[in-house]
C-alpha positions in Angstrom: 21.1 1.2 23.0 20.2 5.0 22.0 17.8 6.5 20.4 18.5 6.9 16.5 20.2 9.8 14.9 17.3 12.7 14.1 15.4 13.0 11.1 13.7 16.2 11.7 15.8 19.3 12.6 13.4 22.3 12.6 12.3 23.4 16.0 8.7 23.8 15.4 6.9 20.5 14.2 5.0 20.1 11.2 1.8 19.5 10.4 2.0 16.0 8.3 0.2 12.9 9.9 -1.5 11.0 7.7 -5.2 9.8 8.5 -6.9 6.5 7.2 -10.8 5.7 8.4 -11.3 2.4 9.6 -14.2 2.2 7.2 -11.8 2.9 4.0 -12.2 0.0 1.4 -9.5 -2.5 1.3 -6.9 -2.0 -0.8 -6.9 -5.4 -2.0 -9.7 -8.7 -2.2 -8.5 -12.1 -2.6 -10.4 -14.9 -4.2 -11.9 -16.0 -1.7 -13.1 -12.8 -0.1 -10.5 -12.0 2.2 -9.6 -8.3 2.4 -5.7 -6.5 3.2 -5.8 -3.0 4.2 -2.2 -0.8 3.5 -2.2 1.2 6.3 1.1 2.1 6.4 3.3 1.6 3.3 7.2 1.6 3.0 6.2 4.7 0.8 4.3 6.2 3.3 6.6 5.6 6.3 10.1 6.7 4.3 11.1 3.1 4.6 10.9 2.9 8.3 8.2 0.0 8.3 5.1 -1.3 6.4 2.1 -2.1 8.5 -1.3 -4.3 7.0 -4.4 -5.6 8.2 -5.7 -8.4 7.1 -8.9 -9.5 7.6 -9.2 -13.3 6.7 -12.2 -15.4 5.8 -13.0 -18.9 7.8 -10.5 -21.9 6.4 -8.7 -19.0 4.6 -5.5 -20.9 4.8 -2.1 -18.8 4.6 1.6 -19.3 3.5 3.6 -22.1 4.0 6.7 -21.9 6.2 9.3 -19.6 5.0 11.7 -16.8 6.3 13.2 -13.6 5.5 16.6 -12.0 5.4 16.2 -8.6 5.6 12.9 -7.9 7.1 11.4 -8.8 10.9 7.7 -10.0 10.7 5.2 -9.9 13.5 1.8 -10.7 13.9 -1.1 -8.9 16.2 -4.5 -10.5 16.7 -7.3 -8.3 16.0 -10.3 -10.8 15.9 -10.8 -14.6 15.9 -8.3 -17.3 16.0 -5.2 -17.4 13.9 -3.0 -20.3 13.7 0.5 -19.2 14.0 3.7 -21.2 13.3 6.8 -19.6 15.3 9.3 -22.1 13.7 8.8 -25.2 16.5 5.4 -25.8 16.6 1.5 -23.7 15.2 0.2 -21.5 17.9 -3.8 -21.1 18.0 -2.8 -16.7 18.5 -6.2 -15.4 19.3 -7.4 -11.5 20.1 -4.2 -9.6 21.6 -2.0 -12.2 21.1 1.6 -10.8 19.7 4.1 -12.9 17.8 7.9 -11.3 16.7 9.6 -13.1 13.5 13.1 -11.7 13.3 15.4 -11.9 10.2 15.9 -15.9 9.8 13.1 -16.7 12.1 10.7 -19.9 10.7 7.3 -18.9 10.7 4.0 -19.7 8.8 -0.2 -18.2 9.7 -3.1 -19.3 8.7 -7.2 -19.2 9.6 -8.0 -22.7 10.2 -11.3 -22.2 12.2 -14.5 -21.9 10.9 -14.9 -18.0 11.8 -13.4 -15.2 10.3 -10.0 -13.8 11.4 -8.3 -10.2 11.6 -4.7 -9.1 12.5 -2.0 -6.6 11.9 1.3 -7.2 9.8 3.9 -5.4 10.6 7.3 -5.5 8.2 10.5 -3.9 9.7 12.3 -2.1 7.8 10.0 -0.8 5.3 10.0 -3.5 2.0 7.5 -2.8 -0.9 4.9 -5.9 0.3 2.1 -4.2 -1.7 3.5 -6.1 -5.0 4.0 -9.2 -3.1 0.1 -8.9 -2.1 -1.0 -8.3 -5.2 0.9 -10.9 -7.2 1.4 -14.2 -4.8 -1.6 -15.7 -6.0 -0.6 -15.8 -9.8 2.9 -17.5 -8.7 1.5 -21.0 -9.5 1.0 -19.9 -13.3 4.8 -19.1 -13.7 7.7 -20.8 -14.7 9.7 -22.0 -11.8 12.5 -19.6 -12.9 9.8 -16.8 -12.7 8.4 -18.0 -9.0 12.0 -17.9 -7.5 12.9 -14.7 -9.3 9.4 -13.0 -7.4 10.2 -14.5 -4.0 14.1 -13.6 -3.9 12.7 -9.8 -5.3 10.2 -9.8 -2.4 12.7 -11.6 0.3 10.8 -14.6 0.9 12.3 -18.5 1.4 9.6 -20.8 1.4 11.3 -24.2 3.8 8.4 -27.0 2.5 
């Protein structure tokens, strides 16, 4: 394998990281108090890939098992204990833990335990997750044509 075909042709650099505190505000607060952080959207990135943290509140819960077509998941512990379902059987993935979901691949997470729970998501390619975030939880007030109209949009397949 070699490295990609360039982007960038100029022969000086540019000036254009971007910068994001750690002590920004989330971008978006669940129900029950759980926080997701866009740190990298497939805006920001030019499509190359979409990173989050999330930082999970005890018994949070988390999606059922599902897949994706066209975009590789993976999963990186920050803090606590979060239960991780790699298409065989849940994994208790705790601080540095690392989990890769290719296109296809089964997978499911959760926060079971009774402490709270941070990781990073990371989405390769880039795919506009920010909508998905922001509109999962209001799926169960739709129409079923409406719910499988959202998840095909946003590439998920639910299996249960």
């Amino acid at each position: 394998m070699s490295y990609p075909e360039p982007i960038y042709g100029d022969s000086k650099g540019e000036i254009s990281a971007t910068y994001r505190p750690a002590h920004t505000t989330p971008n978006l607060l669940s129900g029950n108090g759980s926080a997701t952080h866009y740190l990298a959207t497939t805006e920001t990135t030019h499509g190359e890939f979409g990173l989050y943290r999330m930082d999970m509140v005890p018994r949070a819960g988390g999606p059922a098992t599902h897949f994706h077509r066209s975009i590789s998941e993976s999963f990186f512990i920050l803090d606590g204990t979060v239960r991780i379902y790699n298409g065989e059987r849940w994994i208790d993935t705790e601080q540095g833990d690392f989990v890769y979901v290719p296109q296809g691949g089964l997978h499911a997470f959760r926060n079971d335990s009774d402490a709270p729970a941070s990781m990073l998501l990371l989405f390769t390619p880039g795919a506009p997750r920010e909508e998905y975030f922001e509109k999962v939880a209001q799926a169960a007030e739709w129409s079923p044509e409406e719910r499988a109209e959202f998840f095909i949009k946003h590439d998920t397949y639910w299996t249960d």
